[in-house]
N, C-alpha and C positions, 0 to 999 in steps of 0.2 A: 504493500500500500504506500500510497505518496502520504510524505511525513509534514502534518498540517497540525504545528504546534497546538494551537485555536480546538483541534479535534481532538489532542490525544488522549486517552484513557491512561492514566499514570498510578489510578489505585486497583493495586493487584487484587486485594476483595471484589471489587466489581467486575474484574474480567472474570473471577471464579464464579459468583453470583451471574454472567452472562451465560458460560458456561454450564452452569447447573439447571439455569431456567431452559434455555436453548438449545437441548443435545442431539441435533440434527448434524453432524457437520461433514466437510468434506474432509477427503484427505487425499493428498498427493505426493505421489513417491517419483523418484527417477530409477527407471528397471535399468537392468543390467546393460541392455543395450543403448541407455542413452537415454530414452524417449519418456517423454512425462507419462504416469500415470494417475487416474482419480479416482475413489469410489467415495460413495455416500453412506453415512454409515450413523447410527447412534451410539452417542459416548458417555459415559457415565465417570464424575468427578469422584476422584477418592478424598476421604478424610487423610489430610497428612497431618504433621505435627506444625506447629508453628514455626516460621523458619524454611520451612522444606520446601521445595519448589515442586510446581503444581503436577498430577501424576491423574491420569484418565484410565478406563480400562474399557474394552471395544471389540469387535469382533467385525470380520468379514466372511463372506460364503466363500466356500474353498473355487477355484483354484486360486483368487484373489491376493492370498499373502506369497503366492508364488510371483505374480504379474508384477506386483510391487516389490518384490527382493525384500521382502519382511526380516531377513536373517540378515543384512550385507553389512549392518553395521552403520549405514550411512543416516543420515537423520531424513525426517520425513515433515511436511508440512500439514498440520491441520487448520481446516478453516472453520469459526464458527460465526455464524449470522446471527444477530437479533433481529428486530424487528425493523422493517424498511419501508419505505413509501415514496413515490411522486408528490413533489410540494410546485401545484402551482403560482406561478407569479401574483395571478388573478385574487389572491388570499392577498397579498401583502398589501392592498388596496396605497400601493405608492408606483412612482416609476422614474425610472425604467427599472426594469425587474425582469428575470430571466426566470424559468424553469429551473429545479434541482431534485434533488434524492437524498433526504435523510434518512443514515440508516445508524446501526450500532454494528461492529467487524472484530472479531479478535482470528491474528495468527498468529499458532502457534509452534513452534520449529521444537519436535521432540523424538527420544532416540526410544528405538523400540524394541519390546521385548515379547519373545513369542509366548504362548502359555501351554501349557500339554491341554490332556483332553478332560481332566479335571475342574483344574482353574476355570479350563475354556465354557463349561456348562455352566461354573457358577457364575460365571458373565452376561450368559444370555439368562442364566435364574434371576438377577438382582436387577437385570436389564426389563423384562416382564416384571417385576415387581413394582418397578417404579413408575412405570405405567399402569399398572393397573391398579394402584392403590388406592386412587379415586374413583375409581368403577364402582358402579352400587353392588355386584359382585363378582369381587375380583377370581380372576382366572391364574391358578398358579404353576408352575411346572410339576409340583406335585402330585398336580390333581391329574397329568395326563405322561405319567412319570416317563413308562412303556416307550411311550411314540418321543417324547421329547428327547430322552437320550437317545433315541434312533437315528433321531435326523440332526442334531446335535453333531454330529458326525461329519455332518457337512458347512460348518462352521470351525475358523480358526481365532481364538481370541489372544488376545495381545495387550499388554500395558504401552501407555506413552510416556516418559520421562519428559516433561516440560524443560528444556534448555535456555529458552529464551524467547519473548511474545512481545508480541505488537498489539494495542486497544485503539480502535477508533470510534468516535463517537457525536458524527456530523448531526447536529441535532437545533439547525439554526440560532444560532451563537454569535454569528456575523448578523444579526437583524436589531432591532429595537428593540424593544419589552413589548411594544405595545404591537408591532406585527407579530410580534413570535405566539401572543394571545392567540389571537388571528389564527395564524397556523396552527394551531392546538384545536382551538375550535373545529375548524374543517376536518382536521383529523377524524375527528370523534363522532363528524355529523353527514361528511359529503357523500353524496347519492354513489358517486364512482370512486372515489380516492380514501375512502376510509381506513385507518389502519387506528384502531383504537389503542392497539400496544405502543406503536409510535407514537400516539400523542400522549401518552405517558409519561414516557421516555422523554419527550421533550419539555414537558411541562416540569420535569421535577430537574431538568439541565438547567432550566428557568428560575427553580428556586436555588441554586446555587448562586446564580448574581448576588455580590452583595447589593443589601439594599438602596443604596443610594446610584445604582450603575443606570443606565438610561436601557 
């Protein structure tokens, strides 16, 4: 990502907190012979100790940790999205005013570790768990023990050792107070452009102004 002081996310809590609420993300390796690879995948935050630098655990369907050289040692990128939107100009009822996209991005560059076929189930168990623990009634791997260690077989799970990360957090900051309103507003209400978790996200960018900032 291009490095836009104005944007940067600097507190590591919040990229774990992005992390934790968002765990859709991509990930990109370079395979053996050069060439990029990506797959999409869900990732789940470990409890570390304080101090420790951030650590996920994940799984892809086989032959995937092969495409990506899962074993090679080299480091891998993951990408995690928060929530994103189209902000048009037409909100900021001033001009000239262009179109933009505020979204929330963390990369993360981390070194990886395979897991046997042990680990690897309890990954996809904690992984189902954490989705369905909001469910009015949740679905466990227990309850379908048989089949899930079967096909379990066809998944390879993996830890990510956090190295080093990038937080961006484009969330109209270059605007006034009183457009940035505006843009929250629309967020929250417009027929085609709604993105209620963005205007969240932006609203509470908003309360970090100090009070006296324009």
């Amino acid at each position: 990502m291009i490095h836009t002081s104005d944007y940067e996310i600097q507190d590591e809590a919040r990229v774990r907190d992005l992390v934790r609420t968002h765990g859709w993300a991509t990930l990109v390796s370079v395979a053996d012979d050069g060439a990029p690879v990506a797959s999409h995948l869900p990732v789940l935050l470990e409890d570390t100790p304080p101090g420790e630098p951030m650590s996920l655990l994940t799984h892809v369907g086989r032959p995937d940790e092969v495409l990506h050289s899962l074993d090679s040692g080299r480091e891998s990128l993951l990408i995690v999205q928060g929530p994103h939107g189209y902000v048009s100009p037409g909100w900021y009822e001033m001009t000239p005013a262009v179109p933009t996209w505020d979204y929330l991005a963390v990369h993360l560059w981390c070194t990886v570790e395979l897991l046997g076929p042990e680990e690897s189930y309890g990954v996809l168990s904690d992984t189902v768990d954490r989705y369905e623990s909001v469910m009015p009634r949740p679905v466990r791997l227990p309850s379908v023990e048989e089949y899930a260690h079967r096909i379990a077989k066809g998944a390879a799970g993996f830890r990510l050792r956090v190295v080093r990360w990038q937080g961006k957090a484009k969330l109209s900051q270059d605007k006034p107070r009183e457009v940035v309103e505006r843009v929250v507003t629309a967020l929250e209400s417009d027929p085609h452009y709604a993105q209620p978790a963005l205007a969240a996200e932006v609203r509470t960018e908003l309360a970090r102004r100090p009070a006296d900032a324009p």
